[in-house]
C-alpha positions as CSV (number, residue, x, y, z in Angstrom):
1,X,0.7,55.7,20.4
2,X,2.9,56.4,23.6
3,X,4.8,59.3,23.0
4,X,7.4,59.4,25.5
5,X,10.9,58.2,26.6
6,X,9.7,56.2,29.6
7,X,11.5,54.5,32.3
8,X,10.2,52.6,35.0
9,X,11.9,50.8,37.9
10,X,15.0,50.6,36.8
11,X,18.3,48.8,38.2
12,X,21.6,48.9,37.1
13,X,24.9,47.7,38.2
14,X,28.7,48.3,37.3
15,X,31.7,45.4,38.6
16,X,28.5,44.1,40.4
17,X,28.0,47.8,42.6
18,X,24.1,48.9,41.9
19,X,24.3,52.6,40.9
20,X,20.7,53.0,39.8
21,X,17.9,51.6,42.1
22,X,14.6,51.8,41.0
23,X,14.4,54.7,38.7
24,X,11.4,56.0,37.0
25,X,10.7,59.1,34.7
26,X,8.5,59.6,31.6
27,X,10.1,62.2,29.4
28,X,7.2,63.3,26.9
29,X,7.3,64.3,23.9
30,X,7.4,68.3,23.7
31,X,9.1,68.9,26.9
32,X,12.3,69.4,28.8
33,X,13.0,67.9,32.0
34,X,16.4,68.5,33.7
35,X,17.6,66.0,36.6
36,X,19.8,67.9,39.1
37,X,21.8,66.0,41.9
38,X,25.5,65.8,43.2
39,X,28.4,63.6,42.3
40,X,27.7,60.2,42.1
41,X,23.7,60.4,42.2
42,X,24.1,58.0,38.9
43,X,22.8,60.9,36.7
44,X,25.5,59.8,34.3
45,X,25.6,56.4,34.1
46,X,21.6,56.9,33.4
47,X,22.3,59.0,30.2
48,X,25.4,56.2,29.2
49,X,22.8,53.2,29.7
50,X,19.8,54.8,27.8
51,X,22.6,55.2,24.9
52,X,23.5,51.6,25.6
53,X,27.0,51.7,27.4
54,X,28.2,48.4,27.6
55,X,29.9,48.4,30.9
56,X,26.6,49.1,32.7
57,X,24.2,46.1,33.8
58,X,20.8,46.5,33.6
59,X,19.4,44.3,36.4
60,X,15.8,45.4,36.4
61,X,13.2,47.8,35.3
62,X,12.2,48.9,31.7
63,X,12.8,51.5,29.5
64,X,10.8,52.0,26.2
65,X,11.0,54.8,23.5
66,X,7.6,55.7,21.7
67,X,6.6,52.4,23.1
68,X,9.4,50.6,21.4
69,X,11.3,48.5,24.4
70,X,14.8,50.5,24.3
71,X,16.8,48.1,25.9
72,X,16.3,45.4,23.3
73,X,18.4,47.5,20.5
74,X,21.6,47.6,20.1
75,X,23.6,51.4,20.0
76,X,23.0,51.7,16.4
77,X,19.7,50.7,16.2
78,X,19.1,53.3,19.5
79,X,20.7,55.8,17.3
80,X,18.2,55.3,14.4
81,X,15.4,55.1,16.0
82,X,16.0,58.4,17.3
83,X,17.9,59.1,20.2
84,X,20.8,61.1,20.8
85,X,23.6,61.8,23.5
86,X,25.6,64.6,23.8
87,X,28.3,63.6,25.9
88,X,29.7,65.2,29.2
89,X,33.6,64.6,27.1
90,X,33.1,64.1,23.6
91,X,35.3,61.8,22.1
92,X,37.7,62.6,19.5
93,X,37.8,60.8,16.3
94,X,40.8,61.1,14.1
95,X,41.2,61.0,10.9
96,X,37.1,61.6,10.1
97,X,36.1,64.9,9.3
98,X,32.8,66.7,10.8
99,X,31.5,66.7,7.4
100,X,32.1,63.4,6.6
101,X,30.8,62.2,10.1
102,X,27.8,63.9,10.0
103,X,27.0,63.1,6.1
104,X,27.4,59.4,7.4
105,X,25.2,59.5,10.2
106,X,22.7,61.1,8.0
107,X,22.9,58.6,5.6
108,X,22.7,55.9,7.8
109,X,18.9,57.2,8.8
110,X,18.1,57.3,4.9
111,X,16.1,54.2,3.6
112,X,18.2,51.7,1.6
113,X,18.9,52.7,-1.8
114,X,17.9,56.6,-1.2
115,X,21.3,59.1,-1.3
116,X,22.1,62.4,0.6
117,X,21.7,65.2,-1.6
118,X,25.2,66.8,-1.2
119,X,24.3,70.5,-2.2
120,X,21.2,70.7,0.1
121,X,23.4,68.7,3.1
122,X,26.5,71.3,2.7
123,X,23.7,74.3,2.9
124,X,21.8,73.0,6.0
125,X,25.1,72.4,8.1
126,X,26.6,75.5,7.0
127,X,23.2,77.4,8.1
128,X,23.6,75.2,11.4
129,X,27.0,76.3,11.8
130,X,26.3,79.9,11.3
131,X,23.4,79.9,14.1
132,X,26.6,78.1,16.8
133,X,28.7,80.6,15.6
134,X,30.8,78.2,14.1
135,X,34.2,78.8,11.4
136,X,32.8,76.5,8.6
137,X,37.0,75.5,8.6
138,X,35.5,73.2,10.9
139,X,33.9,70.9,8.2
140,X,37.4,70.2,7.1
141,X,38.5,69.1,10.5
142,X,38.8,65.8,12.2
143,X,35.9,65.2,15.1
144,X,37.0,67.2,18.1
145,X,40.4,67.0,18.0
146,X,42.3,69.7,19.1
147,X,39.5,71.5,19.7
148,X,38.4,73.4,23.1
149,X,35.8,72.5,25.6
150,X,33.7,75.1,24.3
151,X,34.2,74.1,20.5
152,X,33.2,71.0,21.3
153,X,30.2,71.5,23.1
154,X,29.4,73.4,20.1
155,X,29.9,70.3,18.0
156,X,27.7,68.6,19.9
157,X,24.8,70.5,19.4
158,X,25.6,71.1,15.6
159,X,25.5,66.9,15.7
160,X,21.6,67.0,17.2
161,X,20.7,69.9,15.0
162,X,21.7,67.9,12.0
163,X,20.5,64.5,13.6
164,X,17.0,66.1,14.1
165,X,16.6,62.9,17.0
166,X,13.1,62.8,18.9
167,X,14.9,62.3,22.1
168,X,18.3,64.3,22.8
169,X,20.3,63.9,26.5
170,X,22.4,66.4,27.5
171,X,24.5,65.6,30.0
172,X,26.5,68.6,31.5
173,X,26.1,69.9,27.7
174,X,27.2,73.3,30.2
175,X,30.3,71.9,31.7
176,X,33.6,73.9,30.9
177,X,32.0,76.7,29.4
178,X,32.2,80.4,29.6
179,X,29.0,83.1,29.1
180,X,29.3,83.8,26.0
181,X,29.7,79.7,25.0
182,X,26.7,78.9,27.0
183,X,24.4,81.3,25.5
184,X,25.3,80.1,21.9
185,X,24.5,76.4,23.2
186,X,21.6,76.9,24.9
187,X,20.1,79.2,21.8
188,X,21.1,76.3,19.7
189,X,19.4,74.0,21.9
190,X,16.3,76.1,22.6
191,X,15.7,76.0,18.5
192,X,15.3,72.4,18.4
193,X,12.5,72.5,21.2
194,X,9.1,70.8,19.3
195,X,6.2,69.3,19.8
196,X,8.0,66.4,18.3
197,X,11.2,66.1,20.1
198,X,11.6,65.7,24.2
199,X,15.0,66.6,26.2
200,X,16.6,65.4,29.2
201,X,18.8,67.9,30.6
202,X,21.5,66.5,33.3
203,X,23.1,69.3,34.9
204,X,25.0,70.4,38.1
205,X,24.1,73.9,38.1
206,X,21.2,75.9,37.8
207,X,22.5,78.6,35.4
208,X,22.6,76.3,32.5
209,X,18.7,76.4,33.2
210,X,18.4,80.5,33.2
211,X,18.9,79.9,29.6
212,X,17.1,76.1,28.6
213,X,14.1,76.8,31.1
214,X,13.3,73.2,31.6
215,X,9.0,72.2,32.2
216,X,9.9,69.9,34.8
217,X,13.1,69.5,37.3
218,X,13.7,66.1,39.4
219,X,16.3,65.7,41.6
220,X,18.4,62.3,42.1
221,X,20.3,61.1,44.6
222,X,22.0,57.3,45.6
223,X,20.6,55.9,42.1
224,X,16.9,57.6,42.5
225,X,14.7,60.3,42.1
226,X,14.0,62.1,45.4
227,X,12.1,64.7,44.6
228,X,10.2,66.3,41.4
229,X,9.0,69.8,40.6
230,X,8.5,72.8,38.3
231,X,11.6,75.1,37.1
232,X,11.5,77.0,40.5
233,X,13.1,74.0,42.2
234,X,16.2,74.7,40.5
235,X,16.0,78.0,42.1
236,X,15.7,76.4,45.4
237,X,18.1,73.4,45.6
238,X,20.6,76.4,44.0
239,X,19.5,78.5,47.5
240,X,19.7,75.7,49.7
241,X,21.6,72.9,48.2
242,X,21.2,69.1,48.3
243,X,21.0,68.6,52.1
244,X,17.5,70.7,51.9
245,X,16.3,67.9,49.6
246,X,17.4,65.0,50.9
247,X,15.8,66.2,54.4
248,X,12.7,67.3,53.4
């Protein structure tokens, strides 16, 4: 069985404008590979179409999960089958508690007739919560809403933990937040690392990578990858910047 996220050639387009050209990566499972690149390298619009963003067109290429095509399922069905997105801005959703959202999406991946076990749920987020540094007053609130960048960065991550998916993206999981906020984050992160689960880390910066030491960093640029390596590349495009790639 192929056990990996794997894309290959892929194309897509937005208003008819192709941001992706020919991109391909296998993410297996049991690692962590970060893409690096600057603004408007497509490295978000990747994460949005492997989720299954409707604006975005895929023109070309394919994209299978486990060996299951990706791009045949619709969001939910992506959801299920085990992937997960942390977005760069997490949406706010009023009026639906983090306890109720979570219970639902946990007993949305339940088979049919089988019931969340309330008492055992409320313990495993709570423990969750506890590891984020978390107030569990959060349970009671509505999904992000009023909450700081950092709180919900937080949330996100307390989402995978309870989500357990096989494949999480992160993309700019480490935008907006302080020292203190990116250590609990990236600890939270680093305890879901398994044989069983693979990450792609999309970030700007390499100190989000001091902390969730990636196996493999690529580096995109105009809708591509450019240029693959181990975690010392970060240390080198941080040195040297983009140019250094691109003219290499």
């Amino acid at each position: 069985m192929n056990r990996s996220l794997s894309i290959h050639d892929l194309h897509v387009s937005v208003n008819g404008i192709e941001i992706i050209k020919g991109l391909t990566l296998d993410i297996p499972k049991g690692e962590v590979h970060a893409i690096m690149g600057p603004n408007g390298s497509g490295k978000s619009t990747l994460a949005k179409v492997l989720a299954g963003h409707e604006d975005y067109e895929v023109t070309g290429g394919q994209v299978t999960m486990d060996g299951e095509d990706l791009l045949a399922l619709e969001i939910d069905e992506r959801s299920r089958a085990g992937l997960f997105l942390a977005f760069q801005y997490p949406h706010e959703i009023p009026g639906v508690t983090n306890a109720n959202f979570l219970r639902a999406a946990r007993q949305a991946r339940l088979p049919k007739g089988e019931e969340i076990d309330a008492v055992a749920f409320y313990k495993e987020m709570y423990a969750k919560m506890d590891q984020l540094e978390m107030d569990r007053k959060f349970t009671g609130r509505a999904v992000n809403e009023g909450f700081s960048g950092g709180e919900k960065k937080r949330n996100e991550v307390l989402q995978m933990m309870m989500l357990e998916p096989s494949y999480a993206i992160l993309d700019e999981t480490d935008s907006g937040l302080d020292i203190d906020a990116l250590r609990i984050v990236a600890n939270g992160v680093n305890a879901m690392r398994s044989p069983d689960r693979g990450f792609l880390v999309i970030t700007h910066y390499q100190r989000l990578l001091d902390y969730i030491v990636p196996d493999k960093v690529h580096v995109m640029f105009d809708g591509r990858i450019i240029r693959s390596g181990k975690k010392e590349l970060a240390l080198e495009l941080e040195e040297k910047g983009y140019d250094w790639v691109k003219a290499a």
